[in-house]
C-alpha positions, 0 to 999 in steps of 0.5 A: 787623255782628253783635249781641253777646250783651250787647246783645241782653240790654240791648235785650231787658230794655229792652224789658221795662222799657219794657212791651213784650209778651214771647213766652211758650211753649206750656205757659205760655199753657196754664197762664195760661189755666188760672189764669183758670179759676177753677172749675177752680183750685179743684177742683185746690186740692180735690184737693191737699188730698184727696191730702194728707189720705189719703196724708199726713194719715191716718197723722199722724192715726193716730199722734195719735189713738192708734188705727188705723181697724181698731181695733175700740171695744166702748164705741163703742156706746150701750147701743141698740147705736148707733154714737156720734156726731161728736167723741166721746170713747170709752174705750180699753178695750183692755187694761182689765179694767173700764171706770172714771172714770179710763180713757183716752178716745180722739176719734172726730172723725166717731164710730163707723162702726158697733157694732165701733166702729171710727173713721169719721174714719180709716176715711174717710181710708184709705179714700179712700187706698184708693179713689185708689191703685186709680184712679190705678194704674190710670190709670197702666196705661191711658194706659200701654199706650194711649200705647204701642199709640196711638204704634205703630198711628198712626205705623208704619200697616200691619198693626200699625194693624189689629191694634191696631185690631181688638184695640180695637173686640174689647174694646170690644164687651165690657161692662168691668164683667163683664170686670173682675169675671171678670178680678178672680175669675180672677187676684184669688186670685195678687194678693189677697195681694200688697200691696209689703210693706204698701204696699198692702191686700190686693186693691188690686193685683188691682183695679189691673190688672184695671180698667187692662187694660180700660181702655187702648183710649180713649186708644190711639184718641184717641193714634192719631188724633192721631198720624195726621194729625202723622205727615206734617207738615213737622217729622216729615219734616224729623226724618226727613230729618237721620237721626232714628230711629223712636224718636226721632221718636215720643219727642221729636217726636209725644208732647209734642203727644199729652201734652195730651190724655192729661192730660185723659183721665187725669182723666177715667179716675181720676173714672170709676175711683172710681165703678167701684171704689165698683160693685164693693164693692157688687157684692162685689167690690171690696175685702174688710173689714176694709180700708176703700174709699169703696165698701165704706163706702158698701155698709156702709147700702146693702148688697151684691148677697149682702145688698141694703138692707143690714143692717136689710133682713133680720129676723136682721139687725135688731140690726145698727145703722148711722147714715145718717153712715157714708154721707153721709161717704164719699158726700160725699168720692166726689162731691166729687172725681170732680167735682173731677177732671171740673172739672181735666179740663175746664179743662185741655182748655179751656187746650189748646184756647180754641176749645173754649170757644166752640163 
């Protein structure tokens, strides 16, 4: 005789009263894995609140402070020509003729970033909205493309597998960081411009698709791979066997198992994005002033390939004054979360894989 569907529910919950284990799916044995990671929970809580700041926090703070991170500051400045320091209060001389008693003053949480007097605190914050735009654009693009050439090359074999992999092992044998600045000078002048209606600095989107087009052949091997050895297991060809399209098949049954190690790669392709971008800005490539990226504030004390050693390298350059604050910030902030995604990616590669752990 049967079970009703209200007796299987009251000895399923009786057996949750009396303390039995319950079967838990995949996703939530990888995320309470994680969860025992603590190194790992706190790097992600990191990055939770480095998005937060630069993408939600910099324009609150903009409106309250009352000033934009492009404003220039004549009075931001001492009478040496040094920028002021942290939690200063510094006169809007903005439409002042003379600077009074009476003049509004406007905080520099971090100071000034240099003699323009320009706000180090909002510069840092956009910056790093900048510098993570271009990483995650570019993330998006990379493990894009890899997915869609990995899945093709892996699962139909034959004379598309060696194109994808001969077009791989091509521009691998290229350095990407030459590739990225040729690609950069060659389409730079079409996207420099192109900004979504202010969504975007001018040459975030010139450098999105540059370092995302040099960039997808890592995870097209590791997707290729993988799809390799699960194109002839039992559940490929049972789909097969009930009429399931190609398609399909890559769609609903080989991409949930490549998802995981696309999620670490990911991480690991935005750490390695920031850095790149932050190369490029002292190669004089990377975004152009006035617009701030955590790599052209840091290139602000250690100069460009045009000017190496930055500004008081040079003799008509020695009235250019910086403080070593208008690097030790954006450093700071470039480190802690190319860590903090390095650290997610371990973890979450350890929560897919626990034998990693131990070998």
């Amino acid at each position: 005789m049967g079970i009703g569907a209200e007796e299987l529910a009251s000895r399923t919950a009786g057996r949750a009263e009396a303390g039995e284990p319950r079967a838990r799916g995949y996703w939530e044995l990888v995320w309470s894995r994680f969860k025992r990671d603590r190194l790992a929970v706190a790097s992600g809580i990191l990055l939770v609140f480095v998005l937060l700041a630069c993408f939600a926090g910099e324009p609150l703070a903009e409106h309250f402070l009352g000033h934009g991170p492009n404003d220039i500051f004549p009075l931001a400045a001492d009478i040496n020509a040094h920028p002021v320091g942290p939690w200063s209060h510094v006169p809007n001389s903005h439409g002042v003729i003379q600077v009074t008693a009476k003049t509004p003053r406007t905080l520099f949480i971090l100071g000034a970033d240099g003699q323009l007097g320009r706000d180090e605190f909002l510069r840092l914050l956009a910056g790093g909205r900048t510098s993570l735009e271009i990483a995650l654009g570019a993330a998006t693009i990379a493990v894009g493309l890899g997915v869609a050439f990995g899945l093709l090359a892996g699962y139909f074999g034959g004379w598309i597998d060696a194109g994808v992999s001969r077009m791989t092992e091509f521009v691998m044998g290229f350095p990407v960081l030459l590739f990225v600045i040729a690609l950069g000078r060659t389409i730079g002048d079409r996207f420099e411009r192109v900004t979504l209606h202010g969504a975007f600095v001018p040459g975030v989107l010139s450098l999105v698709v540059a370092i995302g087009l040099f960039s997808w052949f890592y995870p097209a091997r590791i997707v290729r791979a993988q799809v390799l050895l699960l194109r002839a297991r039992e559940f490929v060809e049972a789909a097969r066997m009930v009429g399931s399209s190609d398609l399909r098949i890559l769609r609903k049954h080989l991409l949930p198992h490549v998802a995981g190690s696309l999620v670490v790669y990911a991480t690991l392709i935005v750490a390695t994005t920031i850095i790149l971008e932050a190369a490029l800005s002292i190669l004089n490539f990377g975004v152009g002033l006035p617009d701030a990226s955590w790599g052209n504030m840091i290139a602000t004390n250690w100069g460009t390939l045009l000017a190496p050693g930055g500004p008081g390298a040079y003799v008509e350059s020695q009235f250019v004054h910086t403080s070593w604050l208008t690097t030790f910030w954006p450093t700071l902030a470039l480190l802690l979360t190319v860590l903090a995604f390095n650290l997610v990616g371990e973890g979450v590669r350890e929560a897919l894989d626990p034998r990693a752990r131990r070998r």
